[in-house]
N, CA, C and O of each residue as an XYZ file, in Angstrom:
504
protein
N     130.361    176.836    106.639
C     130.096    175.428    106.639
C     130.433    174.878    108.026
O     131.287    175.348    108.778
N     129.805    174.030    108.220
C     129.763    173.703    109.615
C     129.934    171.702    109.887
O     129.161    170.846    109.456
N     131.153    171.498    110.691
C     131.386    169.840    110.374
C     130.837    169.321    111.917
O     130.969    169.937    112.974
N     130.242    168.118    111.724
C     130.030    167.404    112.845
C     131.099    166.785    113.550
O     132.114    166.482    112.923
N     130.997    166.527    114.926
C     131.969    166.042    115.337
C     132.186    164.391    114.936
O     131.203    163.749    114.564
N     133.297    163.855    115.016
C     133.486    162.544    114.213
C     133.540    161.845    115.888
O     134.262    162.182    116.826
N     132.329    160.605    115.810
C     132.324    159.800    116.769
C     133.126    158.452    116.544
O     132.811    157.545    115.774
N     134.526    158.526    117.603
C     135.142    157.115    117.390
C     134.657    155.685    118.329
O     135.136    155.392    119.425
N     133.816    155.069    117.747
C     133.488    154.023    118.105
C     133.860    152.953    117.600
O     133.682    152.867    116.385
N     134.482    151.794    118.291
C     135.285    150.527    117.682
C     133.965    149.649    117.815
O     133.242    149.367    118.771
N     133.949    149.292    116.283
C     132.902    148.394    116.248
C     133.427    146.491    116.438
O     134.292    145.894    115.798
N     132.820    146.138    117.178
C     132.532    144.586    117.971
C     133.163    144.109    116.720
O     134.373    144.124    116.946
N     132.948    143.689    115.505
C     132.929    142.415    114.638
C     131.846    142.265    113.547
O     131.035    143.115    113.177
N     131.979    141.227    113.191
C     130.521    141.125    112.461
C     129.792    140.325    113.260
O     130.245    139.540    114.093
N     128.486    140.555    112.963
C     127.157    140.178    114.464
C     126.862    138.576    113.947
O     126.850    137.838    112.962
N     126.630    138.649    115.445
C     126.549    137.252    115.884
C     125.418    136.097    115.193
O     124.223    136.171    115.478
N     125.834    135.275    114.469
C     124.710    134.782    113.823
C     124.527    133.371    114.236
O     125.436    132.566    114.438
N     123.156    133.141    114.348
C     122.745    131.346    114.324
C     122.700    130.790    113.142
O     121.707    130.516    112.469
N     124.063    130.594    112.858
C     123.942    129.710    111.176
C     123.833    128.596    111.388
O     124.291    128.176    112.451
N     123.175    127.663    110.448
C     123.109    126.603    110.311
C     124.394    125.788    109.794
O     124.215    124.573    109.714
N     125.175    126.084    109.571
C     126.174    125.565    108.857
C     126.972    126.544    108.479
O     126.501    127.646    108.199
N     128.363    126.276    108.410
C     129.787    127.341    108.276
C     130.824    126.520    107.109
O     131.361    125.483    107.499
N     130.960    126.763    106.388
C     132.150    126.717    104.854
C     133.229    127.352    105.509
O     133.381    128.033    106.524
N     133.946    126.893    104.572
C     135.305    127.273    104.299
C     136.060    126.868    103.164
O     136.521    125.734    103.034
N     136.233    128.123    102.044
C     136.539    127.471    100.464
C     138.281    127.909    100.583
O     138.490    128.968    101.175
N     139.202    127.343    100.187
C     140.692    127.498    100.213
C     140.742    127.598     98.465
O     140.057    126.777     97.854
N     141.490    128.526     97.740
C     141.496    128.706     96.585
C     143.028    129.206     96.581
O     143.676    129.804     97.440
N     143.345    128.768     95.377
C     145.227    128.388     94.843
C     144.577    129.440     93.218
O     143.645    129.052     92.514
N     145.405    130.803     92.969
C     145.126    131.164     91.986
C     146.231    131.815     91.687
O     147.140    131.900     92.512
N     146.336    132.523     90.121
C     147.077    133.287     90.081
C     147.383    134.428     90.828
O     146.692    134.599     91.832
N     148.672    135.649     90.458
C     148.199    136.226     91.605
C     147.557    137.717     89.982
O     146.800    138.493     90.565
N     147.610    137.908     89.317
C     147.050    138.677     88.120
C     146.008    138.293     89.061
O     146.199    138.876     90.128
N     144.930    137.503     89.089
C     144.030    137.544     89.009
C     142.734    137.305     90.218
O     141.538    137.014     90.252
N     144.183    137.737     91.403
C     143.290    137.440     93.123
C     142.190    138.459     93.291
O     141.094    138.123     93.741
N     142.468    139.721     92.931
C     140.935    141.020     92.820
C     140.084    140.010     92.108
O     139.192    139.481     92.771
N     140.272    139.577     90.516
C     138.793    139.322     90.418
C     138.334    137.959     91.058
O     137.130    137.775     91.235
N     139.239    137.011     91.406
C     138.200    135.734     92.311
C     137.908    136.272     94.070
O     137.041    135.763     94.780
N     138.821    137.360     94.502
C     138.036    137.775     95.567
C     136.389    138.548     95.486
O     135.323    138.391     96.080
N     136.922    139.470     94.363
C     135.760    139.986     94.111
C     134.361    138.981     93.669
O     133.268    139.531     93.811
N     134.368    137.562     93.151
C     133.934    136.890     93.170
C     132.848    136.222     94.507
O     131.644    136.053     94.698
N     133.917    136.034     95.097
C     133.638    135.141     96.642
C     132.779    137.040     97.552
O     131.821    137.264     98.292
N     133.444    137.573     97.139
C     132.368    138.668     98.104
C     130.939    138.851     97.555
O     129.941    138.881     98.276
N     130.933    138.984     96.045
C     129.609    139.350     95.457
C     128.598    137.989     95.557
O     127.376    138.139     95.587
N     129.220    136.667     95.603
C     128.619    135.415     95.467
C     127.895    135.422     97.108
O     126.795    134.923     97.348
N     128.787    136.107     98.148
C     128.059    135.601     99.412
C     127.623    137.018    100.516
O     127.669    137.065    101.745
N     127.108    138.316     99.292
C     126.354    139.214    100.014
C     124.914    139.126     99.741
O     124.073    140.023     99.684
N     124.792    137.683     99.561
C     123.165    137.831     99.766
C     122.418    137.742    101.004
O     123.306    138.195    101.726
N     121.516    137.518    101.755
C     120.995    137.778    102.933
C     121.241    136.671    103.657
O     121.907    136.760    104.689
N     120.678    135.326    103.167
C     121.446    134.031    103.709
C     123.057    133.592    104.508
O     123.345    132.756    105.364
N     123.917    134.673    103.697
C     125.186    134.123    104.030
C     125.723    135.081    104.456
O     125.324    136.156    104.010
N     126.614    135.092    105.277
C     127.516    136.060    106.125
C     128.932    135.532    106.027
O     129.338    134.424    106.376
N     129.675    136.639    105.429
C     131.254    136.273    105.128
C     131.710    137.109    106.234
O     131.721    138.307    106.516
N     132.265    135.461    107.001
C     133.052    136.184    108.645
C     134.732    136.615    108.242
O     135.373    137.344    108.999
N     135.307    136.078    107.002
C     136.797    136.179    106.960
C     137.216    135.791    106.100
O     136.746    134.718    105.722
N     138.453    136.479    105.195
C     138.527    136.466    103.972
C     140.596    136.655    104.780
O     141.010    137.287    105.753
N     141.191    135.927    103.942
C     142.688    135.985    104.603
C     143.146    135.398    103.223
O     142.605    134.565    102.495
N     144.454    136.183    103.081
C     145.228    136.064    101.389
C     146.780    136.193    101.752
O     147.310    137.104    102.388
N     147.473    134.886    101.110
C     148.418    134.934    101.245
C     149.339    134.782    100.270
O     148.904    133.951     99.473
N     150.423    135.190     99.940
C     151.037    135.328     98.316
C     152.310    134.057     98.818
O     153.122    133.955     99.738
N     151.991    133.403     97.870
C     152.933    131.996     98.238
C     154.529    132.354     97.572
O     155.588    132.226     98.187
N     154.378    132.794     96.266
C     155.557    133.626     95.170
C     155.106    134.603     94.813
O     154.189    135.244     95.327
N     155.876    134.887     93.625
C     155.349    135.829     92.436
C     154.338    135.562     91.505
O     154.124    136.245     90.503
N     153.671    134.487     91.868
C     152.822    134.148     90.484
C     151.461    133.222     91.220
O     150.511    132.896     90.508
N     151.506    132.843     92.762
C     150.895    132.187     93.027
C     149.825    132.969     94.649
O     150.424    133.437     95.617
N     148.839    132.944     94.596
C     148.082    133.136     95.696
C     147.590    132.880     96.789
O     148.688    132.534     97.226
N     146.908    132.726     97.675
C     146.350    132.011     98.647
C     144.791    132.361     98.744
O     144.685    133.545     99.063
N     143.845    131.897     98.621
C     142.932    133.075     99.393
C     142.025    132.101    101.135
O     141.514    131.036    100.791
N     141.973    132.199    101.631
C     140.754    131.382    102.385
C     139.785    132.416    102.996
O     140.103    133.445    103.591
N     138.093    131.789    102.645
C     137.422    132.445    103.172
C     136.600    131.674    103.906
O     136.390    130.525    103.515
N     135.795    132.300    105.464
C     134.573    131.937    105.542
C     133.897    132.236    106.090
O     134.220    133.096    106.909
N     132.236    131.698    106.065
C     131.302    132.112    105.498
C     130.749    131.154    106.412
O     131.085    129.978    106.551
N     129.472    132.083    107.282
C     128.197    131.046    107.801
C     127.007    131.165    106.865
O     126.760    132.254    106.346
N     126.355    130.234    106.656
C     125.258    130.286    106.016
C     124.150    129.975    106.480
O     124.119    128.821    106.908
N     122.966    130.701    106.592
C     121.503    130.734    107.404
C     121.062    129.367    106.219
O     120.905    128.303    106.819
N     120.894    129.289    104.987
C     120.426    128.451    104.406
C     120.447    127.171    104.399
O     121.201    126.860    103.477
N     119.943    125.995    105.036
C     120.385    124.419    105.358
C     120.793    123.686    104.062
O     121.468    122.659    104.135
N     120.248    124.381    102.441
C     121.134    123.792    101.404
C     122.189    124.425    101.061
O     122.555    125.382    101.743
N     122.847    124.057    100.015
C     124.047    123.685     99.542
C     124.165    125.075     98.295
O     125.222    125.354     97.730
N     122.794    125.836     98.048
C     122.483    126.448     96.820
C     124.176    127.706     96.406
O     125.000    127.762     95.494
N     123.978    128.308     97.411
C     125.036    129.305     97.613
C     126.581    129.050     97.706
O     127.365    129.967     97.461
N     127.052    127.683     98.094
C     127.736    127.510     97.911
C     128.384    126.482     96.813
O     129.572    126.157     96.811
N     127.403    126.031     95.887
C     127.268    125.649     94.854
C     127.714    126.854     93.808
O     128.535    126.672     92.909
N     127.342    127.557     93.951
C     127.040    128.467     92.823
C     128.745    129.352     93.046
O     129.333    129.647     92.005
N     129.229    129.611     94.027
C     130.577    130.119     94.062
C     131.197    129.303     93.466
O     131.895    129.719     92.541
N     131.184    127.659     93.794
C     132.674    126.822     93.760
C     132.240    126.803     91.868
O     133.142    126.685     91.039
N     131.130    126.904     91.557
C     130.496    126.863     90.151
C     131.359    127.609     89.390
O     132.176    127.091     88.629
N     131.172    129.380     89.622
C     131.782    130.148     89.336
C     133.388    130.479     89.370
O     134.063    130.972     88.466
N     133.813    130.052     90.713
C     135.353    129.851     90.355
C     135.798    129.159     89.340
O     136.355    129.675     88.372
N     135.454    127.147     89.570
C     135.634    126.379     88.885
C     135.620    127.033     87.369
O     136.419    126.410     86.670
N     135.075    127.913     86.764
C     134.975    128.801     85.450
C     136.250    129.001     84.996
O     136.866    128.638     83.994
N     136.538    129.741     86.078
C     137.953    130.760     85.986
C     139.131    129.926     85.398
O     139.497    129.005     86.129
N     139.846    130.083     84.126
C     140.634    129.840     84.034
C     142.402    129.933     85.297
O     143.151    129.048     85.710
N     142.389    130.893     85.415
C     143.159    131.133     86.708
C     142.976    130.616     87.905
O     143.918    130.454     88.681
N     141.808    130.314     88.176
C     141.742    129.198     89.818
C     142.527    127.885     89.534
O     141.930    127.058     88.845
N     144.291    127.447     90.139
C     144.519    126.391     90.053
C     144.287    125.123     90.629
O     144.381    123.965     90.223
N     143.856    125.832     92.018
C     142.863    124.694     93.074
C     142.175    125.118     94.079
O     142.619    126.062     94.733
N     141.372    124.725     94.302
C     140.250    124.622     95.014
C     139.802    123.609     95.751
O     140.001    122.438     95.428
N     139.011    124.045     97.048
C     138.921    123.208     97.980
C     137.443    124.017     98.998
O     137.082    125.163     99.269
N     137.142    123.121     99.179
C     135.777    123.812    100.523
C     135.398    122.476    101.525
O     135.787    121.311    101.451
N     134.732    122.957    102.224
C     134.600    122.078    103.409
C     133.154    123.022    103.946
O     133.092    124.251    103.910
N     132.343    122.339    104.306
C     130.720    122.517    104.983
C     130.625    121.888    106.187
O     130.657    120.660    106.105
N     130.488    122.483    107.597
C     130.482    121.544    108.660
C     128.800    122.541    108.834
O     128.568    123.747    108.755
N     127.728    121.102    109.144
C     126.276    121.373    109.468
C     125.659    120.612    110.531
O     124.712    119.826    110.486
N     126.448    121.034    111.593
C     125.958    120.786    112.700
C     125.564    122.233    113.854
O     125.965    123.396    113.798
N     124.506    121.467    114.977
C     123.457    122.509    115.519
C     125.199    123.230    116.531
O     126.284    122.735    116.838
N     124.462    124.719    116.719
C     125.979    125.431    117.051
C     125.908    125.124    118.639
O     126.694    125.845    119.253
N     125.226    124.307    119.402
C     124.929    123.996    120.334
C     125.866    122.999    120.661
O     126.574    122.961    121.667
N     125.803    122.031    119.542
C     127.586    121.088    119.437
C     128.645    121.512    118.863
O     129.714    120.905    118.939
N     128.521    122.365    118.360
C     129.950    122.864    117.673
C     130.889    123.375    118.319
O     132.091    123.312    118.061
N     130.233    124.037    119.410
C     130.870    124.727    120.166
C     130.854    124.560    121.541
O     130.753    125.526    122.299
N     130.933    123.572    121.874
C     130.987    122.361    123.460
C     132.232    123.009    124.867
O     133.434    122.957    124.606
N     132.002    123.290    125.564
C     132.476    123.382    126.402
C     133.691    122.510    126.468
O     133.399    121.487    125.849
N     135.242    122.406    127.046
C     135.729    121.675    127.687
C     135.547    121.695    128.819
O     135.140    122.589    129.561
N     135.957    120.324    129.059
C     135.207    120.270    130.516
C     136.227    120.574    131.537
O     137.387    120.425    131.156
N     136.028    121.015    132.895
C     136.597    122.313    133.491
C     137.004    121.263    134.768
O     136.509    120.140    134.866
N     138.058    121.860    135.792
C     137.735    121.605    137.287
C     137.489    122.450    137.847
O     137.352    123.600    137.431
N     137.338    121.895    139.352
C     136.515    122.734    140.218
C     138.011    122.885    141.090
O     138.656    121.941    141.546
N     138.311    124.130    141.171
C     139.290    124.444    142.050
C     138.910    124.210    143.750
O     138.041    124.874    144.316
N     139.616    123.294    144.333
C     139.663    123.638    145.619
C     140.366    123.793    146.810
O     141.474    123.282    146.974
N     139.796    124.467    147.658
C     141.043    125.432    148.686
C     141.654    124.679    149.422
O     140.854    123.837    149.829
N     142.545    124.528    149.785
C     142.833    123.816    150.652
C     143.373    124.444    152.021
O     144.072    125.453    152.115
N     142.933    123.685    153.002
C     143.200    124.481    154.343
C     144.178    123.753    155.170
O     144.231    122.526    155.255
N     145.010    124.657    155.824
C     146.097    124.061    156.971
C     145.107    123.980    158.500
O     144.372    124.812    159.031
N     145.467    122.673    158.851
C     144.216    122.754    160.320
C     146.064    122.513    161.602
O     147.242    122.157    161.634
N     144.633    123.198    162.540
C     145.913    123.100    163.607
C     147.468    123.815    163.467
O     148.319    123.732    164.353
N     147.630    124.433    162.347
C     149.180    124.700    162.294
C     149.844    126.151    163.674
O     151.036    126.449    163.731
């Protein structure tokens, strides 16, 4: 039997997308039950439209969760992220919930500060 060599390449991230709009859902749950509302929020936003950039979980106690995720979405409605906060909202175990949609062009979102112009300064005559 014969093994290929294993190529280590560090992959960039997840690729760069022109979304129209970027979420961010904050969810307060048990912690029994953080696999199945993560597993939730991943299966709700691997459809082609939406790209889940980050998923971060934090255990507050013994009994309480954190999760925040987010998510750009190619789609200019609301459909996809309707249908998650839908599905949590279900869950007996989600104690709160929260999301936020910012839909503006990424051309403003992401604005430059504005810079100076360094300049040299010279000693004359010294």
């Amino acid at each position: 039997m014969r093994f290929l060599p294993r190529v280590w390449v560090r992959r960039a991230g997840p690729p760069a997308v022109a979304a129209s709009s970027l979420a961010t859902v904050h969810i307060h749950c048990d912690q029994r039950a953080e696999i199945k509302v993560r597993a939730l929020c991943v299966l709700a936003l691997t459809k082609p439209s939406a790209h889940l950039l980050g998923l971060h979980i934090t255990r507050h106690d013994a009994a309480t969760a954190h999760l925040q995720l987010s998510a750009a979405l190619d789609d200019p409605g609301t459909v996809l992220l309707d249908q998650l906060v839908d599905q949590l909202s279900r869950e007996p175990s989600v104690r709160d919930l929260h999301w936020n949609q910012v839909r503006e062009p990424a051309a403003q979102r992401y604005k430059p500060q504005s810079t100076r112009r360094l300049t040299h300064a010279r000693c004359h005559g010294a």
